[in-house]
Z-matrix of the N, CA and C atoms (Angstrom, degrees):
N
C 1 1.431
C 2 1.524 1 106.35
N 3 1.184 2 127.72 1 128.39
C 4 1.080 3 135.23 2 171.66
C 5 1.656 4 136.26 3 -105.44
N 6 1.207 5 110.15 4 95.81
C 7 1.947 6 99.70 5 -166.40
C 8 1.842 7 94.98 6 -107.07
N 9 1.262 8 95.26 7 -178.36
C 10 1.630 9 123.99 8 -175.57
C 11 1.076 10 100.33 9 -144.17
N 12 1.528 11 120.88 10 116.19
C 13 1.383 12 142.00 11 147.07
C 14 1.007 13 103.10 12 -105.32
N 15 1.576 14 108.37 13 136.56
C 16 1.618 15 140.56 14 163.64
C 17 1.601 16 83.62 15 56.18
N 18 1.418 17 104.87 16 -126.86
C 19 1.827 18 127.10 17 -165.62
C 20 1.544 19 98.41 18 -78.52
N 21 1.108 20 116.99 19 -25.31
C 22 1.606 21 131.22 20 -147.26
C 23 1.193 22 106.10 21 -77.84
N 24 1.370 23 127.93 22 146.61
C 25 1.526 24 119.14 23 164.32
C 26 2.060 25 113.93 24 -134.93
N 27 1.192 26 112.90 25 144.13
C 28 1.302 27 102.84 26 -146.21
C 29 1.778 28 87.08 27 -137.19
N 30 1.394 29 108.19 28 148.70
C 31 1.685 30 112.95 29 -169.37
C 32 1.558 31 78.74 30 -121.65
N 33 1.728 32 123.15 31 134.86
C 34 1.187 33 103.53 32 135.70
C 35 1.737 34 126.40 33 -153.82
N 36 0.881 35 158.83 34 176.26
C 37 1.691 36 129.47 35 -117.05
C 38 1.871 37 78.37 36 -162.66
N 39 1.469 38 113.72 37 132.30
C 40 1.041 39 109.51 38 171.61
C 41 1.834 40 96.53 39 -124.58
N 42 1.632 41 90.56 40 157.28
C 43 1.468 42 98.47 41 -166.17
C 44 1.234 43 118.69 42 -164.59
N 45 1.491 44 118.35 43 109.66
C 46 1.415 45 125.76 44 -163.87
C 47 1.599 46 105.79 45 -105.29
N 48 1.131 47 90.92 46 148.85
C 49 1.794 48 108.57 47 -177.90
C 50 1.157 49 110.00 48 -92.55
N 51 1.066 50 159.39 49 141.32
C 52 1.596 51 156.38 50 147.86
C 53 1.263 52 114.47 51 -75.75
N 54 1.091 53 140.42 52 108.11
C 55 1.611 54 115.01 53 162.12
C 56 1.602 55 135.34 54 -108.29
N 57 1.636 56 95.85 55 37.14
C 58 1.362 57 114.16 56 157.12
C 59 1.034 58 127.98 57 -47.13
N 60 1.490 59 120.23 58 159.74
C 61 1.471 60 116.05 59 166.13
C 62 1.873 61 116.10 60 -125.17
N 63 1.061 62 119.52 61 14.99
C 64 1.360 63 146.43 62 159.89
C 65 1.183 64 120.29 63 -88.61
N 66 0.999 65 152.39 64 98.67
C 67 1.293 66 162.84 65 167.52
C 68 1.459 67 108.46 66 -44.99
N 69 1.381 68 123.70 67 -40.73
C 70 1.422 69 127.04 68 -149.60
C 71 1.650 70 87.82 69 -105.13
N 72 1.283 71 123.47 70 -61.89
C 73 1.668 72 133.35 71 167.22
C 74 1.385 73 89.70 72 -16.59
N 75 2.178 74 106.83 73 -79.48
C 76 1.740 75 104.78 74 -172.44
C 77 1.416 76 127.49 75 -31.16
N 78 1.462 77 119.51 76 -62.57
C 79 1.218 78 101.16 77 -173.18
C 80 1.557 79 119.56 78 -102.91
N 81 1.485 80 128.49 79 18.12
C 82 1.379 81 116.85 80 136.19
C 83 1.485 82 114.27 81 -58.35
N 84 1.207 83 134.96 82 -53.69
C 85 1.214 84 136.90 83 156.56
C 86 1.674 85 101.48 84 -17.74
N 87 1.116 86 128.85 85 -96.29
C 88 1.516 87 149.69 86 164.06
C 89 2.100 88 87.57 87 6.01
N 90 1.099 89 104.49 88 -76.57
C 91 1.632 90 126.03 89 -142.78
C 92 1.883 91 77.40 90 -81.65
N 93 1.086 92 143.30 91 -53.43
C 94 1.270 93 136.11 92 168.95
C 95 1.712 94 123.62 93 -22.55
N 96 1.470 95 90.31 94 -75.51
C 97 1.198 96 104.17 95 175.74
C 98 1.708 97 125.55 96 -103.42
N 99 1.395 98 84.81 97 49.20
C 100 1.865 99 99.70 98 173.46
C 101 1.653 100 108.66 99 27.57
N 102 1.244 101 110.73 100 42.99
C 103 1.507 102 86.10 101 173.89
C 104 1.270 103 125.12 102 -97.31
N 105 1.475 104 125.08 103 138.46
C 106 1.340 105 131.01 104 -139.83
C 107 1.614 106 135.70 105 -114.46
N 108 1.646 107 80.65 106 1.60
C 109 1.859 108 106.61 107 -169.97
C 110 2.077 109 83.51 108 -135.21
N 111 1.763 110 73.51 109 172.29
C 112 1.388 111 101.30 110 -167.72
C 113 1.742 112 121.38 111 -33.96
N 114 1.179 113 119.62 112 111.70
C 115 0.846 114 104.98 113 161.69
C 116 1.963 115 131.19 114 -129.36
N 117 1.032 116 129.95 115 142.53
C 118 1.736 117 142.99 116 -161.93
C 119 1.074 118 122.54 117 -115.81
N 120 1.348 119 113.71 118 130.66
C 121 1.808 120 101.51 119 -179.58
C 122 1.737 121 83.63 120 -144.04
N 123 1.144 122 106.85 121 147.49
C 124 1.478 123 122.52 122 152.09
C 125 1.783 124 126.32 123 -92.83
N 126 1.703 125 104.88 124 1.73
C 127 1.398 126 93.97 125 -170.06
C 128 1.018 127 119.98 126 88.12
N 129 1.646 128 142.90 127 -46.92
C 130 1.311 129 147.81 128 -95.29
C 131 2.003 130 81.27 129 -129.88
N 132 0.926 131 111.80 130 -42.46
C 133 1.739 132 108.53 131 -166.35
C 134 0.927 133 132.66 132 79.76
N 135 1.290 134 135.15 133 -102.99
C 136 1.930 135 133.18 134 143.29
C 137 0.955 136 115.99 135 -66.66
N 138 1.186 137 125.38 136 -0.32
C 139 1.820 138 129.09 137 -158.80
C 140 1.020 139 77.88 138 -116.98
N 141 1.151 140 168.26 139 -9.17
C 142 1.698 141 159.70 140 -148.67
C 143 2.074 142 89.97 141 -91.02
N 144 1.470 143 87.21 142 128.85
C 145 2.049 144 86.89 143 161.35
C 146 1.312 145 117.50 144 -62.82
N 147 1.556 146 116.12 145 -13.59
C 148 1.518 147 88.38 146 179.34
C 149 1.295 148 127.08 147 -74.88
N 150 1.754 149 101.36 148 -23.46
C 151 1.491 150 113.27 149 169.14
C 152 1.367 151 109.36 150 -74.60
N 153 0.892 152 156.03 151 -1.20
C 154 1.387 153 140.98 152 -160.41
C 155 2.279 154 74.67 153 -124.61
N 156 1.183 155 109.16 154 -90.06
C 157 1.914 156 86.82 155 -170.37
C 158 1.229 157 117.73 156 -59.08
N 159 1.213 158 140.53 157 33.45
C 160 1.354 159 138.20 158 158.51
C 161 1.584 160 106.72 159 -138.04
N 162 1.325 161 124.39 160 29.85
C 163 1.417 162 133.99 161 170.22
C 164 1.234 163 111.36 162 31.28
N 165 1.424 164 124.17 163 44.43
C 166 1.477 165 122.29 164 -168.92
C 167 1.376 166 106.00 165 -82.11
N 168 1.538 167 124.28 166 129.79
C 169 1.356 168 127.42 167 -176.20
C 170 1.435 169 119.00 168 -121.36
N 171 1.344 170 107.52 169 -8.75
C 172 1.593 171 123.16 170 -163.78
C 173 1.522 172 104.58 171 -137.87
N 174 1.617 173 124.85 172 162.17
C 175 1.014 174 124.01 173 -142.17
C 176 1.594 175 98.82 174 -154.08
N 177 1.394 176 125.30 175 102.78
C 178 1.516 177 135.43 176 -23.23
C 179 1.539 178 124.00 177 -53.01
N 180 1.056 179 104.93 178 140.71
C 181 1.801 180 116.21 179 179.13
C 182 1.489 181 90.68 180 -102.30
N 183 1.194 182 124.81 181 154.53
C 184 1.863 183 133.55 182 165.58
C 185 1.316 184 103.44 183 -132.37
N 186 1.110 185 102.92 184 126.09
C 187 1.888 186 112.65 185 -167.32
C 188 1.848 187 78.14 186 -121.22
N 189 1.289 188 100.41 187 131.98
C 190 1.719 189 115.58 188 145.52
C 191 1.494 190 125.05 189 -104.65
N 192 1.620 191 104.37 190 105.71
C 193 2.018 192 102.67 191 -163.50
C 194 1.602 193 106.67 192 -104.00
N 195 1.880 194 111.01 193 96.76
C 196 1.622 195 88.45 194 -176.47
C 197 1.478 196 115.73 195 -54.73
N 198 1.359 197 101.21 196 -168.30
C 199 1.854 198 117.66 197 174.09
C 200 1.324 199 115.59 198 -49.54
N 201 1.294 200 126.76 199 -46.19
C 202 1.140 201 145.57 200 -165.63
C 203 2.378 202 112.07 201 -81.25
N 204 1.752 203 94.54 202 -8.86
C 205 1.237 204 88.93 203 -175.87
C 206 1.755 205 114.34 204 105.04
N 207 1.406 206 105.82 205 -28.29
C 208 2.045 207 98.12 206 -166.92
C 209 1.312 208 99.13 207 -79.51
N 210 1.302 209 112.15 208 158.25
C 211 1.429 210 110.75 209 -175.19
C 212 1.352 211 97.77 210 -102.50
N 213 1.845 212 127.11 211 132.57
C 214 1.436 213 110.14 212 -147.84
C 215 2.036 214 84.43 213 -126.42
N 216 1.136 215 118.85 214 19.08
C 217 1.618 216 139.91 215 -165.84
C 218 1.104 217 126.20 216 -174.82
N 219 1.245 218 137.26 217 113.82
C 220 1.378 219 138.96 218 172.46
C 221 1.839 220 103.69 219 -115.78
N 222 1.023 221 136.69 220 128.19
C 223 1.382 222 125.38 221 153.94
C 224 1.739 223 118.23 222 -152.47
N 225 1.037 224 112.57 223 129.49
C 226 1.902 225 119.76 224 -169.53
C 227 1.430 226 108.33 225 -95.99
N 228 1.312 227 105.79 226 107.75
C 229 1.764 228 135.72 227 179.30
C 230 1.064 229 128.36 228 91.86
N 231 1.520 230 114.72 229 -19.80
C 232 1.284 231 133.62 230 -174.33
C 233 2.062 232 119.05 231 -96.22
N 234 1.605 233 78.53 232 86.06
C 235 1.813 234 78.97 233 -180.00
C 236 1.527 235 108.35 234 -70.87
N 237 1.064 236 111.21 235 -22.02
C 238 1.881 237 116.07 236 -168.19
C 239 2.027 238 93.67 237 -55.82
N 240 1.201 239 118.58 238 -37.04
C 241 1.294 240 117.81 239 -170.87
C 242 1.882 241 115.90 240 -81.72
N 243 1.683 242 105.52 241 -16.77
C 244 1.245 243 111.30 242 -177.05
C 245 1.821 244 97.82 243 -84.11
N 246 1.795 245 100.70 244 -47.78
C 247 1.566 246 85.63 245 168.25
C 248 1.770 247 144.59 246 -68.33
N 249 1.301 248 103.09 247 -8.94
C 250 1.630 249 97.34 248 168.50
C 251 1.460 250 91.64 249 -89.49
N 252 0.934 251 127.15 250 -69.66
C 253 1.961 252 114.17 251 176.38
C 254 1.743 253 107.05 252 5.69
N 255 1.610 254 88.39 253 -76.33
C 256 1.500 255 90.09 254 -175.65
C 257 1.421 256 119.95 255 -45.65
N 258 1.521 257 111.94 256 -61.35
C 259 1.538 258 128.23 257 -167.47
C 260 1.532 259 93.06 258 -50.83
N 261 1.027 260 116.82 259 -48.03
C 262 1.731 261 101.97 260 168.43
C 263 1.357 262 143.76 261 -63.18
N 264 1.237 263 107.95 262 -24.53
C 265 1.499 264 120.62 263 -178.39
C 266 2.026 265 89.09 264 -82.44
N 267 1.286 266 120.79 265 -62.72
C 268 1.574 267 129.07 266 -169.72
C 269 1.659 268 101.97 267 -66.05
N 270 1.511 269 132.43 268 29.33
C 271 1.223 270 112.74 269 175.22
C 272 1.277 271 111.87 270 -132.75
């Protein structure tokens, strides 16, 4: 998705993890809830690496990953905290 604030111009890529282990469950899920950007599953569930290197314990987790890879936000359930994040970084 790409926006423009003020002079500024900002790239940023949204991307959901699945951590199903149904394939078919996953993307009725997918087609359910119209979701429309990236989405990944390994199958794996708790067993998935993303949970095990991203210590995910809670269900939704919101990771903010700059360009560079650091994770500059972590917070579990609470999107209200991923969106001022943003509104701050885009202002």
């Amino acid at each position: 998705m790409f926006t423009a604030i003020g002079h500024h111009s900002f790239f940023l890529s949204l991307v959901s993890i699945s951590l199903d282990d149904n394939a078919d469950k996953w993307k009725a899920a997918i087609n359910k809830d119209s979701i429309n950007w990236i989405n990944i599953s390994d199958l794996k569930a708790a067993n998935s690496d993303v949970v095990i290197d991203y210590g995910i314990t809670a269900y939704p987790t919101y990771i903010l990953i700059d360009p560079k890879g650091n994770v500059i936000l972590r917070t579990e359930n609470e999107i209200e905290t991923i969106q001022e994040k943003l509104r701050n970084i885009f202002e």
